[in-house]
C-alpha angles and dihedrals in degrees: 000000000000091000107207114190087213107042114195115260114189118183128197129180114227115195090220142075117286086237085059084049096049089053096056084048106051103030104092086207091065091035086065089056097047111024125010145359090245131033129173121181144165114156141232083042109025131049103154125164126172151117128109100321087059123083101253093357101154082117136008104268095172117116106196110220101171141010131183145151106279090020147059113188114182139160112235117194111216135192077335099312123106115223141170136264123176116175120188140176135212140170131252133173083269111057114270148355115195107189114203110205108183108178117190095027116114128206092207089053115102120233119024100337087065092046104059096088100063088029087075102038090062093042091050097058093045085056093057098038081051095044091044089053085240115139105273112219127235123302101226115230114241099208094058134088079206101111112185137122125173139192146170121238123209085219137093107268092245101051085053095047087051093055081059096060113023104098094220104052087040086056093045096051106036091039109230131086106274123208109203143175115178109219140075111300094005120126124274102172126290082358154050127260109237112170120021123175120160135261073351124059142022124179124182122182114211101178121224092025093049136233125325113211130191116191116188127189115180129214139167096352081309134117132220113193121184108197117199149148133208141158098069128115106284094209078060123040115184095224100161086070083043090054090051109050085043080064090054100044079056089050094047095058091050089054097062091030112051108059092210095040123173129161119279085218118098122192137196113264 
């Protein structure tokens, strides 16, 4: 195994009971909603995910070495390199908090080890909004250059569009400080704004990885917002940013919907 001295730990907060959690988990017919187009278990033996939604998923590569109740440890081979996923659940006032602990994969790396920590990101937010009976959005395929995702927000339009391009609520929903000008050519971010139209449209070009647009069309006190990206080398896609900003697309829709919203996310104090 690919030992890493810092294994990535990613923590997400469920409003529902860790039994609720374990199910999603462990039921192959809600696998296929959350996390992957195939999924085989019986447990205690077999734990198996794969298919075009998973990094290097042309085959199940997990080797499941323990199951309980309130935990999934598996091993999970990846572009040839076998690396180490533990899952557990536990509960909080709250509801839940499901801890993902993936030891040997590398951000830096290129192909799906670079791809896990996004991955689950994406994955881990797909798993509360399903837990929490709320529309899951759409698992990417990892063998297209086809980058979209869509979604509709229980929010107006122009509240929505301002949570794109005010720096603090971008901050607040995508969870991490954003620097934005909102104008063309101004900063958002790591990129540049390049088309800006309002309550409408919002481009950002990224370079290499291409351009991010939202499109937004309001109705009935509703959003609907298309996500996609474009302009990037189609032999290449850079799916880990995809990934991410998948994640935050999730997250955005919980901000105006959820009147008590706070991040899923937990992090270490």
């Amino acid at each position: 195994m690919n030992e890493q001295t810092s294994p990535l730990i990613l923590r997400v907060r469920a409003g529902v009971p860790p039994a609720c959690i374990m199910d999603a988990l462990t039921t192959p017919a809600a696998m296929t909603v959350w996390l992957a187009e195939h999924a085989e278990v019986s447990l205690p033996e077999r734990y198996q995910f794969w298919g075009r939604y998973t990094p290097d998923g042309a085959k199940p590569t997990q080797r499941l070495v323990e199951a309980a109740s309130d935990r999934l440890h598996f091993t999970w081979t990846l572009d040839g390199t076998e690396t180490d996923v533990d899952i557990s659940v536990a509960a909080a006032d709250d509801g839940t908090v499901v801890t993902v602990q993936h030891t040997g994969a590398d951000p830096a790396a290129p192909g799906a080890l670079g791809q896990i920590q996004t991955f689950w990101a994406a994955t881990l937010a797909n798993l509360v909004d399903y837990a929490e009976d709320r529309d899951v959005l759409t698992l990417t395929d990892l063998t297209s250059p086809t980058l979209r995702s869509e979604t509709t927000v229980d929010a107006p339009v122009e509240a929505v569009f301002a949570s794109l391009i005010d720096p603090e609520k971008v901050s607040a929903w995508f969870g991490f400080p954003t620097e934005i000008d909102p104008e063309i050519g101004g900063q958002y971010g790591f990129g540049s704004i390049a088309e800006l139209e309002g309550d409408r449209l919002l481009s950002v070009d990224y370079g290499p990885m291409g351009v991010a647009t939202w499109e937004l069309e309001g109705s009935e006190g509703k959003t609907r917002i298309v996500l996609s990206q474009s302009g990037f080398d189609p032999g290449q896609p850079p799916y880990t940013a995809w990934l991410g900003a998948v994640s935050g697309l999730a997250e955005l829709r919980r901000f105006h919907e959820i009147a008590a919203w706070q991040p899923i996310w937990v992090h270490d104090e």
